[in-house]
PDB file with SEQRES, HELIX, SHEET and CRYST1 records, atoms N, CA, C and O in Angstrom:
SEQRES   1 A   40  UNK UNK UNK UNK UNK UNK UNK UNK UNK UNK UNK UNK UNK          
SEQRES   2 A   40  UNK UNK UNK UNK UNK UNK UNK UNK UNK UNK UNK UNK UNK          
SEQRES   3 A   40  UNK UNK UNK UNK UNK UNK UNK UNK UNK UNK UNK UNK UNK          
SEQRES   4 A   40  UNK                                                          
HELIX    1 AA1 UNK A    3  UNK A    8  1                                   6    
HELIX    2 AA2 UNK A   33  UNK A   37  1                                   5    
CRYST1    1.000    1.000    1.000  90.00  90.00  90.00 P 1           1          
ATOM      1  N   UNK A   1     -46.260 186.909 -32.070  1.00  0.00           N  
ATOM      2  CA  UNK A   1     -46.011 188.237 -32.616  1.00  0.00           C  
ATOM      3  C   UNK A   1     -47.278 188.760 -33.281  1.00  0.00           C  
ATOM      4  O   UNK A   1     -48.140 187.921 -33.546  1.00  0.00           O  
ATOM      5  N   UNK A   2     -47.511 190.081 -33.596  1.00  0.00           N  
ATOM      6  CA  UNK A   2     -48.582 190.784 -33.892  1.00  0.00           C  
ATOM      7  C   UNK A   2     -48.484 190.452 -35.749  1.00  0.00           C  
ATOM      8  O   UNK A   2     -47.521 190.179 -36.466  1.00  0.00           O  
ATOM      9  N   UNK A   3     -49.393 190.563 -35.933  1.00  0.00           N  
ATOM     10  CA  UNK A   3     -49.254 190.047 -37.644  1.00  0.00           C  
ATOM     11  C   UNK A   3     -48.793 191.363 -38.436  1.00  0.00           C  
ATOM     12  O   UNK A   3     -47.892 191.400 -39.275  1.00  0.00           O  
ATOM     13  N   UNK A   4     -49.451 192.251 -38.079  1.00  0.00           N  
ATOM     14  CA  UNK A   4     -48.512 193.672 -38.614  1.00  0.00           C  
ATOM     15  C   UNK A   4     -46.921 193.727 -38.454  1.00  0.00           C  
ATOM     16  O   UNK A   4     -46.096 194.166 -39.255  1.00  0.00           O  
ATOM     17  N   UNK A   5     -46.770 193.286 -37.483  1.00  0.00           N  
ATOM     18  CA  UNK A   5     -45.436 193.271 -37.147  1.00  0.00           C  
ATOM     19  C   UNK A   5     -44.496 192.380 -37.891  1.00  0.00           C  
ATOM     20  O   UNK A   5     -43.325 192.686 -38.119  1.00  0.00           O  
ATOM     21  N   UNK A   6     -45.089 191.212 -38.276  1.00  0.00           N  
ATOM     22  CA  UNK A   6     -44.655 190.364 -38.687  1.00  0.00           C  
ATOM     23  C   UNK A   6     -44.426 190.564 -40.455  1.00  0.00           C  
ATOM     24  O   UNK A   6     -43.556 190.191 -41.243  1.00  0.00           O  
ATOM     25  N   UNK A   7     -46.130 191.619 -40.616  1.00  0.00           N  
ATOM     26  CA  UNK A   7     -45.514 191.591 -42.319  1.00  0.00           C  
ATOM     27  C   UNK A   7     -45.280 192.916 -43.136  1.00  0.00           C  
ATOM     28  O   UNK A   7     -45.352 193.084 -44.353  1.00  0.00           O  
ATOM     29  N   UNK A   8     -44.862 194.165 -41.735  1.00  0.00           N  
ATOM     30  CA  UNK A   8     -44.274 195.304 -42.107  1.00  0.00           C  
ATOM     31  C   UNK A   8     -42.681 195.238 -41.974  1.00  0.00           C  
ATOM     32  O   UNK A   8     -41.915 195.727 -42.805  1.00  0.00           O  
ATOM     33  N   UNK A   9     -42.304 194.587 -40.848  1.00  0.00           N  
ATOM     34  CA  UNK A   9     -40.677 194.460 -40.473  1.00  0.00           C  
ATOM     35  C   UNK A   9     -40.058 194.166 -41.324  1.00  0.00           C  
ATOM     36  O   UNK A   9     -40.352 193.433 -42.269  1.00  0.00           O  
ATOM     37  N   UNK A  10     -38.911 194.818 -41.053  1.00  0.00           N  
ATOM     38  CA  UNK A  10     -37.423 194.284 -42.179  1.00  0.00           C  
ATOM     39  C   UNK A  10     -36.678 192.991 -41.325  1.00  0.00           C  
ATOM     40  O   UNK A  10     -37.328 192.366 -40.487  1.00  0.00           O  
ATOM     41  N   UNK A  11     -35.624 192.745 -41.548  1.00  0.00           N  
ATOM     42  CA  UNK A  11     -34.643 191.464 -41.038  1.00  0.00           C  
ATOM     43  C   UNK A  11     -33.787 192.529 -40.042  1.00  0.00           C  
ATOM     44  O   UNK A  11     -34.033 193.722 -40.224  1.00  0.00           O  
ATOM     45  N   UNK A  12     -33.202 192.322 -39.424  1.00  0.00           N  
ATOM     46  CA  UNK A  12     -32.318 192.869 -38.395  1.00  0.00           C  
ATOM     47  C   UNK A  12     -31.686 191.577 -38.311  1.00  0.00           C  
ATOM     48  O   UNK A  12     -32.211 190.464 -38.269  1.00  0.00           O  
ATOM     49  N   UNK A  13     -30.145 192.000 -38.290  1.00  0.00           N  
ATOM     50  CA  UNK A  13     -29.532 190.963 -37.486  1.00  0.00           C  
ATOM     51  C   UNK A  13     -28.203 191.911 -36.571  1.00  0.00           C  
ATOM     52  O   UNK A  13     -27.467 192.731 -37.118  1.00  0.00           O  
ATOM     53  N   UNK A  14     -28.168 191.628 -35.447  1.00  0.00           N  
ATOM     54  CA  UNK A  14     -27.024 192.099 -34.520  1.00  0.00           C  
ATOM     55  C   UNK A  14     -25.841 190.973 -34.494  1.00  0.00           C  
ATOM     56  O   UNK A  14     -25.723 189.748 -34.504  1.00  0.00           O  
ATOM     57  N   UNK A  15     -25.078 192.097 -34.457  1.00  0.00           N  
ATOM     58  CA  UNK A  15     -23.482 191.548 -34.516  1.00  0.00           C  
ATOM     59  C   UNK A  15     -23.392 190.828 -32.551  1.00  0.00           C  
ATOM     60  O   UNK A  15     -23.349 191.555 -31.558  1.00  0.00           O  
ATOM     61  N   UNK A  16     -23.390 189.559 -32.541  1.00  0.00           N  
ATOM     62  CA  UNK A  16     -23.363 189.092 -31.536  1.00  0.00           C  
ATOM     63  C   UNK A  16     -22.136 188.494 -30.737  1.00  0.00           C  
ATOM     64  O   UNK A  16     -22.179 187.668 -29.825  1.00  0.00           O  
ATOM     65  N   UNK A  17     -20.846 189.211 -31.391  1.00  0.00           N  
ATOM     66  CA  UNK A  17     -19.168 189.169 -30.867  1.00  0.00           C  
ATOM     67  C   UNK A  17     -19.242 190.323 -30.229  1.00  0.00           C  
ATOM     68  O   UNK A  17     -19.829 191.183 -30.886  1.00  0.00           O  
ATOM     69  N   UNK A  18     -18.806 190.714 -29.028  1.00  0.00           N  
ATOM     70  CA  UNK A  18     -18.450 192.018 -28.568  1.00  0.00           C  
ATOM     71  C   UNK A  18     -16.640 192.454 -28.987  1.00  0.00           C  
ATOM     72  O   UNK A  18     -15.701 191.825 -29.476  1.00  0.00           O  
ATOM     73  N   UNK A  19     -16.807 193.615 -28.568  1.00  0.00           N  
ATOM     74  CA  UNK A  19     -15.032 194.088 -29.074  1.00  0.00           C  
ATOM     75  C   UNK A  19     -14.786 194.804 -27.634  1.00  0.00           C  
ATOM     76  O   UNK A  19     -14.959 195.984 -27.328  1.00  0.00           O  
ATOM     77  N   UNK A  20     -14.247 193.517 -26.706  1.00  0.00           N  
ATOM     78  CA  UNK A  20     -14.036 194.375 -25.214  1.00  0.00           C  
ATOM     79  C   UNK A  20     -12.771 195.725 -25.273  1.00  0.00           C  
ATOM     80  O   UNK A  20     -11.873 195.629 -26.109  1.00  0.00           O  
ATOM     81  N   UNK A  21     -12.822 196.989 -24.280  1.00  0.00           N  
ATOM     82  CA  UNK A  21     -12.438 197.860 -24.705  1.00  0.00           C  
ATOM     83  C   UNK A  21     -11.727 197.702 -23.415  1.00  0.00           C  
ATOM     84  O   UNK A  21     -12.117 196.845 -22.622  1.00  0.00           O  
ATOM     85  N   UNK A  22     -10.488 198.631 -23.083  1.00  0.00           N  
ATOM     86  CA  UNK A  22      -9.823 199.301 -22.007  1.00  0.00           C  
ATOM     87  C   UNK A  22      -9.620 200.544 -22.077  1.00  0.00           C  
ATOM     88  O   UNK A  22      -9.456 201.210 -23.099  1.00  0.00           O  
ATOM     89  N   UNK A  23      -9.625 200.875 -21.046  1.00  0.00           N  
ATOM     90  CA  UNK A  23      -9.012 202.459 -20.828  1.00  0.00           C  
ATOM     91  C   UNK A  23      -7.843 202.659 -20.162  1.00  0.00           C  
ATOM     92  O   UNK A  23      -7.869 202.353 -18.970  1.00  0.00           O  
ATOM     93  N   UNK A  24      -6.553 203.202 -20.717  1.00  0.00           N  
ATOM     94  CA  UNK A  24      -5.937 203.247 -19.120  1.00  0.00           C  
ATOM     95  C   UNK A  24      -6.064 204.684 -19.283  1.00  0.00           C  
ATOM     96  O   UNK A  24      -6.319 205.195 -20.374  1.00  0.00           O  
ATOM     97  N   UNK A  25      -5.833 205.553 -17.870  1.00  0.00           N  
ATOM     98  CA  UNK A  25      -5.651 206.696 -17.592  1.00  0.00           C  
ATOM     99  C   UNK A  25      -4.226 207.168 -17.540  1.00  0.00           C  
ATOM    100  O   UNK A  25      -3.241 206.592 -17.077  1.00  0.00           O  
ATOM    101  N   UNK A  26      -4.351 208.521 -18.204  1.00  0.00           N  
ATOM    102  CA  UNK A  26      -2.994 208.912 -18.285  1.00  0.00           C  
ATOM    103  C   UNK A  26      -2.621 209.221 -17.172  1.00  0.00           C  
ATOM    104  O   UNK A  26      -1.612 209.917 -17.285  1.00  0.00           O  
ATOM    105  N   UNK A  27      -2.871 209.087 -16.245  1.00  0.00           N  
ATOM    106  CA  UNK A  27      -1.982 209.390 -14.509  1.00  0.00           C  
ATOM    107  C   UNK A  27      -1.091 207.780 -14.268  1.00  0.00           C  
ATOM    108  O   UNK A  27      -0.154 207.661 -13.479  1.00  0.00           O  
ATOM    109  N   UNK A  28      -1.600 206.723 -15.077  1.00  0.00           N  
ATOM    110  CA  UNK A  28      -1.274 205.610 -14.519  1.00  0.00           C  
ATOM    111  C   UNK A  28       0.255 205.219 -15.661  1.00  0.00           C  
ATOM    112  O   UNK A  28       0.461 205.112 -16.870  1.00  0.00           O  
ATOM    113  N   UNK A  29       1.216 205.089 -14.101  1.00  0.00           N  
ATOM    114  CA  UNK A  29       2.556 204.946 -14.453  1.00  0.00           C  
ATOM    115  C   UNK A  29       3.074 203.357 -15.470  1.00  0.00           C  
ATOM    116  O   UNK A  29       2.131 202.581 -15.627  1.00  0.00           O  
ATOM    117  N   UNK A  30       4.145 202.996 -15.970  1.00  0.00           N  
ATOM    118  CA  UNK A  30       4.318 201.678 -15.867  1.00  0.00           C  
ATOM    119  C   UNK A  30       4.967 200.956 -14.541  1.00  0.00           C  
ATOM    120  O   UNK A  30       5.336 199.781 -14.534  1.00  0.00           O  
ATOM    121  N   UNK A  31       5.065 202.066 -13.148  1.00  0.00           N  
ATOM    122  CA  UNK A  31       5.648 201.540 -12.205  1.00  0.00           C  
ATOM    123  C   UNK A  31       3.784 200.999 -11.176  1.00  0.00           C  
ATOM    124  O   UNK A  31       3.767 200.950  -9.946  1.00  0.00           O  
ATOM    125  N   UNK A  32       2.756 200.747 -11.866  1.00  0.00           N  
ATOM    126  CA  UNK A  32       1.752 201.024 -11.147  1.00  0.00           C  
ATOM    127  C   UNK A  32       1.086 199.814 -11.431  1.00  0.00           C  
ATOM    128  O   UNK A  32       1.174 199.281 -12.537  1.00  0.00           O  
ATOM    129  N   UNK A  33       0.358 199.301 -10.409  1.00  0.00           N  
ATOM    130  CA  UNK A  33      -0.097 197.721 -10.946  1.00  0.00           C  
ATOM    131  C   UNK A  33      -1.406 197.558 -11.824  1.00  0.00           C  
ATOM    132  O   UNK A  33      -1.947 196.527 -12.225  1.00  0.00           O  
ATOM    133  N   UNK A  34      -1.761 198.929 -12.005  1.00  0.00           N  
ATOM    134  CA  UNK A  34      -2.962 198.887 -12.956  1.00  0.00           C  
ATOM    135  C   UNK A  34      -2.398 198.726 -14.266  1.00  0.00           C  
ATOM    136  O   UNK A  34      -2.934 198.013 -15.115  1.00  0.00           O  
ATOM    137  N   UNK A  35      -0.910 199.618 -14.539  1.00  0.00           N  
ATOM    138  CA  UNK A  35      -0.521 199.224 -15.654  1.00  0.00           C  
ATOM    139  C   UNK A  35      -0.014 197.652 -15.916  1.00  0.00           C  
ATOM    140  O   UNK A  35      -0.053 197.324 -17.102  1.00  0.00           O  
ATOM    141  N   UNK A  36       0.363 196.833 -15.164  1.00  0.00           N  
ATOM    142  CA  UNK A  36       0.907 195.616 -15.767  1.00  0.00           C  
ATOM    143  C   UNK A  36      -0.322 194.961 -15.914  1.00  0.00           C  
ATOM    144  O   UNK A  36      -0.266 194.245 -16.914  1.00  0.00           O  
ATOM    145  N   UNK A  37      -1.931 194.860 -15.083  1.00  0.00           N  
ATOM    146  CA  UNK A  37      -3.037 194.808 -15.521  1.00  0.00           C  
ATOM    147  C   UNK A  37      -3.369 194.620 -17.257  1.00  0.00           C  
ATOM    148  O   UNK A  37      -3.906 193.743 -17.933  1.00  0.00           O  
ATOM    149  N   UNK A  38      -2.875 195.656 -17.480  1.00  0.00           N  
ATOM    150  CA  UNK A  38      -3.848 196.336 -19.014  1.00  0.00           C  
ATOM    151  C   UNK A  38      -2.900 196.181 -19.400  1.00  0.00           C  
ATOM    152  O   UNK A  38      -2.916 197.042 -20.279  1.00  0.00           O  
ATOM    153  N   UNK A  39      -1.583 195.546 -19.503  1.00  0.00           N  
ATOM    154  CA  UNK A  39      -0.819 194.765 -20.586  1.00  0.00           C  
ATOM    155  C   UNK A  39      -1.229 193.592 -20.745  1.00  0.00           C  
ATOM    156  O   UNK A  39      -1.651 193.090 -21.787  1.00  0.00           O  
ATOM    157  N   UNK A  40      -1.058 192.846 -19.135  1.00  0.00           N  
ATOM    158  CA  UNK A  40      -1.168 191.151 -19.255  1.00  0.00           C  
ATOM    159  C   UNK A  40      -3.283 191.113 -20.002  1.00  0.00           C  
ATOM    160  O   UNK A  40      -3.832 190.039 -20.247  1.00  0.00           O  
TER     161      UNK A  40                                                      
END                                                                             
């Protein structure tokens, strides 16, 4: 690493859990297999 870099920087730390997301679309029925999908 560059020494400036090293003794201007702050700490960073990243949140390294993700928070997986879904979407369902409102066209999609509960008679539809995308919906039993995005329950199970």
């Amino acid at each position: 690493m560059h020494p400036n870099l090293i003794a201007q920087s702050i700490s960073f730390y990243a949140e390294a859990d993700s928070f997986p997301c879904a979407v369902l679309a409102p066209d999609v029925t509960p008679d539809d297999a995308e919906f039993d999908l995005f329950i199970k």
